[in-house]
C-alpha positions in Angstrom: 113.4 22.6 342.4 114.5 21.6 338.8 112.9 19.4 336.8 115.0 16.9 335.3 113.1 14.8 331.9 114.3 11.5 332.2 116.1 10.5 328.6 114.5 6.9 327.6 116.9 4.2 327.9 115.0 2.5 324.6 115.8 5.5 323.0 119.4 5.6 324.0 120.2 2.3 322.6 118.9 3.5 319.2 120.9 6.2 319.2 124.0 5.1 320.3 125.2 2.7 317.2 124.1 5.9 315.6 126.9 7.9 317.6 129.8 5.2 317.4 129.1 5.2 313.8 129.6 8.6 313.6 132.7 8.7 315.5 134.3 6.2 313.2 133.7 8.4 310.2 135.1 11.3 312.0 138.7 9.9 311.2 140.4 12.7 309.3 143.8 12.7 307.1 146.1 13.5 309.4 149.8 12.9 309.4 149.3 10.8 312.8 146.8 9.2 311.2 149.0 8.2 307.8 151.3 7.2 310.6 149.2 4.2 311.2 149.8 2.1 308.0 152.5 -0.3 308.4 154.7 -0.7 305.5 155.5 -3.8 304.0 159.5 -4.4 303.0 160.8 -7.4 301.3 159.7 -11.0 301.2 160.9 -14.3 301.0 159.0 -17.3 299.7 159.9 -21.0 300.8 161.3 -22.9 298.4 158.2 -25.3 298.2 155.9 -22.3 297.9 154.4 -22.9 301.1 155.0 -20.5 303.3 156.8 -16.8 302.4 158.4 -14.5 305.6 157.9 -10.8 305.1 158.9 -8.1 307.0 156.9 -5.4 308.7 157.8 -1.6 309.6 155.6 0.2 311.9 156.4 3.8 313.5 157.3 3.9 317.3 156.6 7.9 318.5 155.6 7.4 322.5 157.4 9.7 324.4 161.2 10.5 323.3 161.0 7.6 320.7 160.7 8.6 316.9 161.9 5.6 314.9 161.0 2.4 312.9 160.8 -0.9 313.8 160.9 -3.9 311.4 159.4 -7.3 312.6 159.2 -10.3 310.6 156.4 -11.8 309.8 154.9 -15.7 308.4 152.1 -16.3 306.2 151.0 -19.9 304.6 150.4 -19.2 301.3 147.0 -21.3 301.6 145.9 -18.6 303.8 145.7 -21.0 307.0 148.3 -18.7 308.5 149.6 -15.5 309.3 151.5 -14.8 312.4 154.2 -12.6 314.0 157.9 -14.3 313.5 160.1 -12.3 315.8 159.7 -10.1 318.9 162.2 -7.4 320.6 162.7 -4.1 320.9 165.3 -3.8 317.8 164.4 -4.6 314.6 164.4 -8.1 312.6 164.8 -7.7 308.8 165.5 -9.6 305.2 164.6 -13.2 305.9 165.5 -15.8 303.9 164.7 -19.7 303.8 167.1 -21.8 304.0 167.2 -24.4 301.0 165.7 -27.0 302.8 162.7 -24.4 304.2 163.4 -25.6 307.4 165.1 -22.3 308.6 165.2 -18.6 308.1 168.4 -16.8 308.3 167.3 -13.0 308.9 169.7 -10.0 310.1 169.0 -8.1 313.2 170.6 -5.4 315.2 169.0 -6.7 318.7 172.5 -7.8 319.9 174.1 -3.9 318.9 175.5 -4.1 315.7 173.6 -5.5 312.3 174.3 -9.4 312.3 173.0 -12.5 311.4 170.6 -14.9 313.1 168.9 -17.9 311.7 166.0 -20.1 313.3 163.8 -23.1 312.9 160.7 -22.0 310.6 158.7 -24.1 313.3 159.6 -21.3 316.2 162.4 -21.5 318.8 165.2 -19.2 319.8 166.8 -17.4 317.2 170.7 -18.5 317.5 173.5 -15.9 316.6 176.0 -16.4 313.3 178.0 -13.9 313.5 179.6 -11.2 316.0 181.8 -9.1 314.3 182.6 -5.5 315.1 181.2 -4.2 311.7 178.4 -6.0 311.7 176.6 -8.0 308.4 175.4 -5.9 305.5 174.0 -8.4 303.0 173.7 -12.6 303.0 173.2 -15.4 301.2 173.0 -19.2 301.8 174.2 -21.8 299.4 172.4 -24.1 297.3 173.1 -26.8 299.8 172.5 -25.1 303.0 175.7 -26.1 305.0 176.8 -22.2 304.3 176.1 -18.6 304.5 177.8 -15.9 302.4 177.6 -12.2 303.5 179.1 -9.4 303.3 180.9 -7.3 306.0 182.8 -3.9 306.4 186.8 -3.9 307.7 187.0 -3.2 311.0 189.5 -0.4 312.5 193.0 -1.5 313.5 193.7 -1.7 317.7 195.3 1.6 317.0 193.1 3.6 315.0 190.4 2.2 317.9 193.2 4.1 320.5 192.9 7.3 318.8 189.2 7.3 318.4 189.0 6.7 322.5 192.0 8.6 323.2 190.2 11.8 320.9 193.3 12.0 318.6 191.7 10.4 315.3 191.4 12.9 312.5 189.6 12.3 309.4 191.4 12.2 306.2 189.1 12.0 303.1 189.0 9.5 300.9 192.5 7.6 302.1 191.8 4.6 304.4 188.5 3.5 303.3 186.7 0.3 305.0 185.8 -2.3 302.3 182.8 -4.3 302.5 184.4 -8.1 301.6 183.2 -11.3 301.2 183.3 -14.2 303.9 181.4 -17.5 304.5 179.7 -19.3 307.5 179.6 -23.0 308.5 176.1 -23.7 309.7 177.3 -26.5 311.7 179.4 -26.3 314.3 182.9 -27.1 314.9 184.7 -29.6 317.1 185.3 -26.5 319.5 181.5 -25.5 319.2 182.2 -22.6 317.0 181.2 -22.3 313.7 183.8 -21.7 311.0 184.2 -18.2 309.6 186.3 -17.6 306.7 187.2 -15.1 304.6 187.4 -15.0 301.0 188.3 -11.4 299.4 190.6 -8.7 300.7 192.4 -5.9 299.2 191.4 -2.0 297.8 188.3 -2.9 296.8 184.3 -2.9 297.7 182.1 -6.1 297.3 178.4 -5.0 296.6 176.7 -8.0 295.4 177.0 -11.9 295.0 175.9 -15.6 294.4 176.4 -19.0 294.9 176.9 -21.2 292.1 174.3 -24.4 291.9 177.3 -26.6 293.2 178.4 -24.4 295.9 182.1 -24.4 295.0 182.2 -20.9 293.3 180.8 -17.4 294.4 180.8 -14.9 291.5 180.3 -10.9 293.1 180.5 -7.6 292.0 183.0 -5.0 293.1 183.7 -1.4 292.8 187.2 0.8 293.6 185.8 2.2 296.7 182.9 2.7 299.2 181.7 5.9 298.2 177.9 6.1 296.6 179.6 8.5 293.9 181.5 5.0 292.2 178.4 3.3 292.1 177.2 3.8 288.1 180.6 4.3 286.8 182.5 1.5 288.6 181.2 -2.0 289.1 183.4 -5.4 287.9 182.5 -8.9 288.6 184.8 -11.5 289.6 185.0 -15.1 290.4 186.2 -16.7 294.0 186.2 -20.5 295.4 183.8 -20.4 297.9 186.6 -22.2 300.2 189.4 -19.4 299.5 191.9 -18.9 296.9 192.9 -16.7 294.2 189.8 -13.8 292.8 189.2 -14.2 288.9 188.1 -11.4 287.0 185.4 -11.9 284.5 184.3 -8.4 283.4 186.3 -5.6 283.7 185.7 -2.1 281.4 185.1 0.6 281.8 181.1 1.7 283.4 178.9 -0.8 286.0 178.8 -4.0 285.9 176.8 -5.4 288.6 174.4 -7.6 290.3 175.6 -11.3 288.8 173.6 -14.3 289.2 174.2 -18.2 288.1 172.4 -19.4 285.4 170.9 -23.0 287.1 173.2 -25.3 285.2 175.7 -22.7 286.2 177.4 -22.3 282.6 176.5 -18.8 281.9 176.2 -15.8 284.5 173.7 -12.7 283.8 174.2 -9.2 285.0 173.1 -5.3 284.9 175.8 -3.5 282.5 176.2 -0.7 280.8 178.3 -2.3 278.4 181.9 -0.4 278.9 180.3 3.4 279.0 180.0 5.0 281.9 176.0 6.2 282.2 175.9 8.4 285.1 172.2 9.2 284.3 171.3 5.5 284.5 171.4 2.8 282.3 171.1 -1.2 283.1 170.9 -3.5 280.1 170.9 -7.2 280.9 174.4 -9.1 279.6 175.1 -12.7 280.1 178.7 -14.2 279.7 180.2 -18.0 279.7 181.4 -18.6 283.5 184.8 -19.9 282.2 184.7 -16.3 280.2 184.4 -15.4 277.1 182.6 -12.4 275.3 179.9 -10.3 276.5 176.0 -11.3 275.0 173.6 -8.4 274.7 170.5 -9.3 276.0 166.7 -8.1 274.6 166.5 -4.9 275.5 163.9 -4.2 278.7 161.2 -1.3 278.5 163.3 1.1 280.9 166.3 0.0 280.0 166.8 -0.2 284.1 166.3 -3.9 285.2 166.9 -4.9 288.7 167.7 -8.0 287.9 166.5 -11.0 290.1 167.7 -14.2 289.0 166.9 -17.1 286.3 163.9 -19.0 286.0 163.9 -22.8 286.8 164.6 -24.0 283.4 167.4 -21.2 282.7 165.2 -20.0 279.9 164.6 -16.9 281.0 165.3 -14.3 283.3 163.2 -12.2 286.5 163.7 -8.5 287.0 161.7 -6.1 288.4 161.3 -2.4 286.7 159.3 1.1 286.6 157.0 0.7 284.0 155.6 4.5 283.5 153.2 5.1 286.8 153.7 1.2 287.8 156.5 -0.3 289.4 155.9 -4.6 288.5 158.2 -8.1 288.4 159.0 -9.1 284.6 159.9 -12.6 282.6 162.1 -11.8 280.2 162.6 -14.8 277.7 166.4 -15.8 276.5 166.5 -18.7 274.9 166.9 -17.9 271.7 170.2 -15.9 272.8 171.4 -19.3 274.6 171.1 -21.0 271.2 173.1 -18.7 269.7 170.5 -16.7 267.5 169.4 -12.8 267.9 167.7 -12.3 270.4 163.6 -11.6 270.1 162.1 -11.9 273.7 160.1 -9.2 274.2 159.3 -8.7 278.6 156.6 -9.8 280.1 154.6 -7.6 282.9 153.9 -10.2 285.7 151.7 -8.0 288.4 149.1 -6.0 288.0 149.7 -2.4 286.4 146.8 -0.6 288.0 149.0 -0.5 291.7 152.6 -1.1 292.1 154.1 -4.2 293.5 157.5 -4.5 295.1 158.5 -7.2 297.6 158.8 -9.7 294.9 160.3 -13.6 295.3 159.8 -16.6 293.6 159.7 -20.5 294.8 162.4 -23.2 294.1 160.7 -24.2 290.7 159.5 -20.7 289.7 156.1 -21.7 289.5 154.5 -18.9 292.1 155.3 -15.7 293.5 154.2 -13.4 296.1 154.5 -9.8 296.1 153.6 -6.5 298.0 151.1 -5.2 296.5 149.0 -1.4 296.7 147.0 0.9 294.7 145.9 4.9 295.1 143.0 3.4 297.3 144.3 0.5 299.1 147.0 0.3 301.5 150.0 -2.1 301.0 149.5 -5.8 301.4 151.2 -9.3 300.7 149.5 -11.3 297.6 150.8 -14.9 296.3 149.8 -15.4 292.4 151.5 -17.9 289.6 154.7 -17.1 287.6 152.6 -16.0 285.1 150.3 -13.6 287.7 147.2 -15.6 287.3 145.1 -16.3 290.7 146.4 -13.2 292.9 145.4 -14.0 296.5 145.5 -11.7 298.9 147.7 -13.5 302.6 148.1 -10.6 304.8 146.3 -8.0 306.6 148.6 -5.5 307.9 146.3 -2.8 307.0 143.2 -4.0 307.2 142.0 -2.7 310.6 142.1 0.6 309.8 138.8 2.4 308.7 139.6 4.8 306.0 138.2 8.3 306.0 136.9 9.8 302.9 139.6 10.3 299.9 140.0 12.0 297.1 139.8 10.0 293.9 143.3 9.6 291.7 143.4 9.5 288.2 145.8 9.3 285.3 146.4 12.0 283.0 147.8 12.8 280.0 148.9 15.9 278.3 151.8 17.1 275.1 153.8 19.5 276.6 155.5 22.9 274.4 157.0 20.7 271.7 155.1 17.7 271.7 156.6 15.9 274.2 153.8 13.3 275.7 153.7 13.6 279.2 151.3 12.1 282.1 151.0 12.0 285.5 148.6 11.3 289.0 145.9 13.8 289.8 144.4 13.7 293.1 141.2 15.4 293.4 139.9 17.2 296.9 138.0 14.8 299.1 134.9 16.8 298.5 134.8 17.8 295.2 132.3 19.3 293.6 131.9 19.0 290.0 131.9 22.7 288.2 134.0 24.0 291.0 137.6 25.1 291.1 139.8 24.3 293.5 143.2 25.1 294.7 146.3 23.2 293.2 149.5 21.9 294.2 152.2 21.0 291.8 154.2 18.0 293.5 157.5 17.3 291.3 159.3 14.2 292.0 163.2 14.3 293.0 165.7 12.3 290.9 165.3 13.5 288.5 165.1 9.9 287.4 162.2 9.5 290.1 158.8 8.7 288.9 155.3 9.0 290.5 153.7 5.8 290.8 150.1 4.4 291.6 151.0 4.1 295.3 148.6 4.1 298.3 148.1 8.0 298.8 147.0 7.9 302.2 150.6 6.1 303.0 152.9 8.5 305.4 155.7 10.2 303.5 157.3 13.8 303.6 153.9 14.8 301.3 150.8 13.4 302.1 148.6 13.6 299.6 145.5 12.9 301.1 146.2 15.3 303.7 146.3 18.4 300.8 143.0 16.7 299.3 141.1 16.9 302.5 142.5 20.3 302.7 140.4 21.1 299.7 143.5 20.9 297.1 144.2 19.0 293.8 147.3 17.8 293.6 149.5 17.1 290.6 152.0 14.6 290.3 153.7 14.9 287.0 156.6 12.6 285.5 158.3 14.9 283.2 160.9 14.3 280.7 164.1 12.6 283.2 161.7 10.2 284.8 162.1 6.6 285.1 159.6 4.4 283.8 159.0 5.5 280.0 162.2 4.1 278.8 166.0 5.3 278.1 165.2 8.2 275.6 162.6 9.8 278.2 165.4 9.2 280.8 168.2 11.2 278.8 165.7 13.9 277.5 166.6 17.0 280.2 170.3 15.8 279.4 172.1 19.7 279.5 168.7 21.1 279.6 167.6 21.0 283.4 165.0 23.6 284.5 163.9 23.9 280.5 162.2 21.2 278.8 161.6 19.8 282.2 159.6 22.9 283.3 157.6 22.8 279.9 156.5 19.9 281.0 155.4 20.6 284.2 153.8 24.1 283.6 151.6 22.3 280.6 150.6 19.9 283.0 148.9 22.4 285.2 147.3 23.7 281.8 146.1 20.7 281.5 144.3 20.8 284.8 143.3 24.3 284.1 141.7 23.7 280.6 139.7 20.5 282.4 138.1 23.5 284.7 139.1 22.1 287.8 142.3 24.3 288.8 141.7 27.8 290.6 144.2 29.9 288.4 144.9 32.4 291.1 145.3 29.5 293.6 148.6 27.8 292.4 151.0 26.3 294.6 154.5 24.1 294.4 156.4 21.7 296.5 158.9 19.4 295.5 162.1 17.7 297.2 165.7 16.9 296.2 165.4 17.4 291.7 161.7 18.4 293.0 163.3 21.2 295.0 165.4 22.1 292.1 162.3 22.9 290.2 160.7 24.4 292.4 163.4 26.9 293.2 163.9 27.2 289.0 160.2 27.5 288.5 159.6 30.5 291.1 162.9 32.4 289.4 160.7 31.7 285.7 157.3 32.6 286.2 154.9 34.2 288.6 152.0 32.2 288.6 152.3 30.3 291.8 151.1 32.4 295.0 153.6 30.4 296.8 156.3 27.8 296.9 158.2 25.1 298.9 161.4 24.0 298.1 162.5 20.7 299.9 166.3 19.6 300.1 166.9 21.2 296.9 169.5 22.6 294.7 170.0 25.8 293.6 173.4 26.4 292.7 174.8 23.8 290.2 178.6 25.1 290.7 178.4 24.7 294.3 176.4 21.8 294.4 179.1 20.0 292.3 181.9 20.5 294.9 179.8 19.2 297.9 177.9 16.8 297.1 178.5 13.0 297.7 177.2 12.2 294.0 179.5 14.9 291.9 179.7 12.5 289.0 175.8 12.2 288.8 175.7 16.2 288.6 178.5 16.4 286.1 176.7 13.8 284.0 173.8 15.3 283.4 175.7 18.8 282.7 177.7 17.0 280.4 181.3 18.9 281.4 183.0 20.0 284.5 181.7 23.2 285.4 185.4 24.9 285.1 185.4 23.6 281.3 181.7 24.8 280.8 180.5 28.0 283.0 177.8 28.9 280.9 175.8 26.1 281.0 176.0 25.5 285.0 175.3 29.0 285.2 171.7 28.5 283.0 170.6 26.2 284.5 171.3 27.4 288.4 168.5 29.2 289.8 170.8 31.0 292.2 172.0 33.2 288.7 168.5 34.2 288.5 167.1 35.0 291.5 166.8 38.6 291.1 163.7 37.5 289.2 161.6 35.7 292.3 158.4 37.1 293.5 156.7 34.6 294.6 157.0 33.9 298.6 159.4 30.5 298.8 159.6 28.4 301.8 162.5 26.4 302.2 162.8 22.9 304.0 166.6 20.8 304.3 168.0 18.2 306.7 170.4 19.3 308.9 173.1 16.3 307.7 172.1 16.2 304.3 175.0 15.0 302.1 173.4 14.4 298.9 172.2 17.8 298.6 174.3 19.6 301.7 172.9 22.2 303.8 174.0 25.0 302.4 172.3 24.8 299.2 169.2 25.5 301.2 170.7 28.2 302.8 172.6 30.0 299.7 168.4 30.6 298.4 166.6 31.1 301.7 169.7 33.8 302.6 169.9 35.5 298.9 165.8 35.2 299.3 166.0 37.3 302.3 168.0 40.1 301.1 166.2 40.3 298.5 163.0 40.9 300.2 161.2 38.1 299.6 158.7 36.6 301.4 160.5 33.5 303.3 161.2 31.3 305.8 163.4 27.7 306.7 162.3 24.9 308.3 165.4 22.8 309.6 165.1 19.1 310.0 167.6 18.1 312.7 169.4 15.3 312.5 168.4 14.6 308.9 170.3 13.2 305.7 168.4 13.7 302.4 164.6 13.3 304.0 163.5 12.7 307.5 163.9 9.0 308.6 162.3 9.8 312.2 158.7 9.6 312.3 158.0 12.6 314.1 160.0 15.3 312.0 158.9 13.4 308.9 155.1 14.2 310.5 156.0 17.7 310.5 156.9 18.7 306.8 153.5 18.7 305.6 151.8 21.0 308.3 154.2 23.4 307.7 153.9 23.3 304.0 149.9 23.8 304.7 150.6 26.6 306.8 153.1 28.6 304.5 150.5 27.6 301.7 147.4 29.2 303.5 149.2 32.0 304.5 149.2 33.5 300.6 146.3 31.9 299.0 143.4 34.6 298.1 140.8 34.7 300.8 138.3 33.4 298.4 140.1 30.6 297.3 140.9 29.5 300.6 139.4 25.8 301.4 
């Protein structure tokens, strides 16, 4: 017979908080668990300041589902409050209060198609406003409330809806092209119990943007030729319209964007994003303001990117809100106009009004201007809401979305600067292994942003994404985040600086940074590794084609052939901008900088990672290196994201790019410098 030694119950309860404690801190970086942080989208603050709706994505992946869903969410800004605003199984997004703060209008697709809904802030049953075919793309109520403006594609004729069911519709590119146009919405309804719908613009051309005057009697918007994402930097006007019908007025029309207009609040002058009558397919958004009977064109103080998203006036029409990169920060800015409005030169400089050691996007402003509330998240803490002054004074934190999650260990991030081959001042994000150990070396990862106007900001690195960067740092990997020359964030020249020279000055840049990491001791030099998507892919398939000193690669939805790119991509202008000709008018220089005329020289073992329906950077640019890779006897394989445009947008295959950069990583790092 056994004898069993009874285990002492005393002793059990002293050990178990011991062993739950444990388990908690057994949480590792894994892409489920990244999956777990909820993302914060936009918000809308009350016009009284009292309460601000804000809109939360989480991912659903239970059985067959892989996809987001947006909820909206409302939060007192005394803190008393914080609850869940609407419930389904489709997703509820950009809410907006009405004027009186009484309502939230808020666009959902729970009925099929995108439309919108408003409802009582005090709860109730959300009540339909629209029910066309197309759906809603964007809205906007009037100062008075009695209306709602938004936007709305064309639908198909009865007979174009035959041919699609009878399968005899072909498609004929770029000929009959559905407009996005402009219409209004009665809040109250009719005699007949409808509400009144009209229409305001029609005709060849594509409404992006608009808004209200203070008096409700004019809309001014901004229009482009055509639908297409290619005419978006190179052909924006802005027009006027009653906001009960009639005849459009143009108000700016040259050449280049001009775009997002917005009232001044005594409704005299209208501000906008322009480029001032030059097309700037790299990127340029200077801040204009113009009479709103017309007139000339006022140049504004310039901003520090030169890349404003602009956001409306202050209060007292002194000054105007936009948000911008501001080198690894992303942050709401006051930029003072007074002088201008009185006629003198301009000498506001911008103000920065949220904090520069996280990045804060979200941003809205109360009826007098007085407070605002913004998402708000840093390398070490997950997004959350925050409500602060005009000026940023007194941040308080409102929400906590993220809060319930215990964090396993991470790997510091720090800022870092270096001068790259001719002096160029560069910086960027270095994330150091979860375990470090100081003295030691460790393997690194050379993460280049797409764009390449991108920029790498002071985001929350555990958030989920197609790299997870505290994934690689539990791994036992730095990783480096540069912003070379191209990058948003350090102000036009920066912008322009790879102008003709992609794959060149670019690469100095990013090759110095990992000197930099080497000469601080912490980089293993015969551990070095690469990744980068869309421009980052581009690098990353230059880079391997210039040097040997990466034991292996992963190019994500990039571009390797600049000639071929040109004549399938949706953005051709973009390309050609950069390249400064058409490639039939300039050979040589597409040719230079095309890693697909150089490949003869790759070595180093490439992996390469695209989406299935990727227009932006099509399929086959993948292909044309992974196939030319192959033949030449390279080490390589492709990873194929069905389903996918330019990065995965479901859940699960977004949860799969990282493992399989790990794995192709492992598989060529020296046995001794293996984690």
């Amino acid at each position: 017979m056994k004898n069993h030694t009874r285990f002492p119950f005393s002793l059990l309860l002293l050990i178990l908080p011991l062993w739950l404690a444990a388990q908690e801190t057994e949480a590792q970086w894994t892409p489920e668990f990244s999956m777990q942080f909820k993302q914060i989208g936009t918000s809308n603050l009350s016009p009284d300041g009292k309460y601000v709706a804000y809109v939360v994505r989480e991912a659903l992946m239970e059985g067959e589902k892989s996809e987001y869903l947006q909820q909206i969410w409302i939060a007192a800004t005394d803190g008393s409050m914080d609850i869940q605003y609407t419930r389904a199984d489709k997703s509820s997004h950009s809410p907006v209060f009405s004027p009186d703060g009484q309502q939230i209008a808020f666009l959902s697709d729970r009925s099929g198609k995108t439309q919108l809904w408003v409802m009582r802030l005090m709860g109730g049953e959300p009540e339909e406003l629209t029910s066309g075919k197309t759906g809603v793309a964007s809205f906007q109520w009037s100062h008075a409330g009695d209306r709602i403006g938004f936007l709305a594609k064309d639908m198909e004729s009865e007979e174009e809806e035959k041919a699609k069911k009878e399968k005899r519709a072909v498609i004929m590119v770029d000929q009959n092209f559905k407009y996005n146009h402009l219409y209004t919405v009665a809040l109250e309804k009719g005699e007949d119990g409808e509400r009144k719908v009209q229409r305001l613009t029609k005709g060849d051309f594509h409404v992006s943007d608009f808004d209200w005057s203070p008096d409700g009697k004019t809309i001014v918007f901004s229009h482009k030729e055509d639908p297409k994402i290619n005419t978006s930097r190179s052909g924006y006007d802005i027009a006027l319209v009653a906001s009960d019908s009639g005849a459009v007025r143009q108000l700016v029309s040259q050449p280049g964007s001009d775009d997002s207009p917005h009232f001044s609040p005594d409704g005299k002058h209208i501000a906008f994003v322009s480029d001032n009558g030059q097309p700037e397919p790299i990127g340029l958004g200077d801040l204009y303001l113009i009479p709103t009977a017309g007139g000339a064109l006022t140049a504004l103080p310039h901003t520090p990117d030169r890349n404003a998203n602009l956001m409306g006036w202050t209060a007292d029409g002194k000054s105007l809100l936009f948000s911008e990169a501001y080198k690894t920060s992303r942050t709401a800015m006051l930029l003072p106009i007074s002088d201008v409005l009185a006629g003198k030169k301009g000498r506001g400089k911008a103000k920065t009004l949220c904090p520069l050691d996280g990045t804060s996007s979200g941003i809205s402003f109360d009826q007098s201007r007085q407070k605002m509330t913004y998402v708000y998240q840093n390398p070490d803490q997950a997004a959350e809401l925050y409500v602060a002054s005009i000026t940023g004074d007194n941040p308080k934190q409102l929400t906590k979305v993220n809060s319930g999650i215990t964090l396993p260990a991470m790997g510091k991030t720090e800022l870092i600067q270096w001068k790259s081959k001719d002096g160029m001042d560069v910086e960027g994000l270095l994330t150091y292994p979860v375990d470090y150990e100081p003295g030691k070396q460790y393997p690194t990862i050379l993460q280049i942003h797409g764009g390449p106007a991108g920029v790498f900001t002071k985001n929350f690195t555990g958030n989920p994404g197609i790299y997870l960067t505290q994934y690689f740092a539990e791994k036992g990997f730095f990783v480096l985040r540069p912003n070379p020359r191209g990058s948003s964030g350090y102000g036009k020249e920066f912008r322009y600086a790879n102008f003709r020279d992609w794959g060149f000055g670019d690469f100095e840049d990013l090759m110095s940074g990992v000197d930099k990491v080497e000469e601080m001791g912490l980089a293993d030099k015969e551990a070095l590794l690469a990744m980068g998507w869309s421009y980052g892919g581009y690098m990353t398939s230059f880079l391997v084609t210039k040097t040997n000193r990466f034991k292996a690669a992963s190019m994500g939805a990039g571009l390797p052939n600049l000639i071929s790119m040109t004549t399938t991509t949706d953005i051709p202008d973009y390309l050609v901008g950069h390249m400064g000709k058409e490639f039939w008018d300039d050979y040589e220089t597409y040719e230079k900088h095309s890693a697909i005329y150089q490949i003869k020289n790759v070595k180093t073992p490439t992996q390469v990672i695209h989406g299935a329906q990727d227009y932006r950077v099509p399929f086959t640019q993948g292909q044309e290196f992974y196939v030319a890779l192959k033949r030449l006897g390279v080490d390589t394989e492709m990873m194929v994201l069905p389903r996918t445009p330019h990065g995965p947008r479901e859940p699960k295959l977004q949860m799969a790019v990282s493992p399989g950069i790990l794995g192709w990583f492992e598989k060529y790092l020296p046995t001794k410098a293996k984690p």
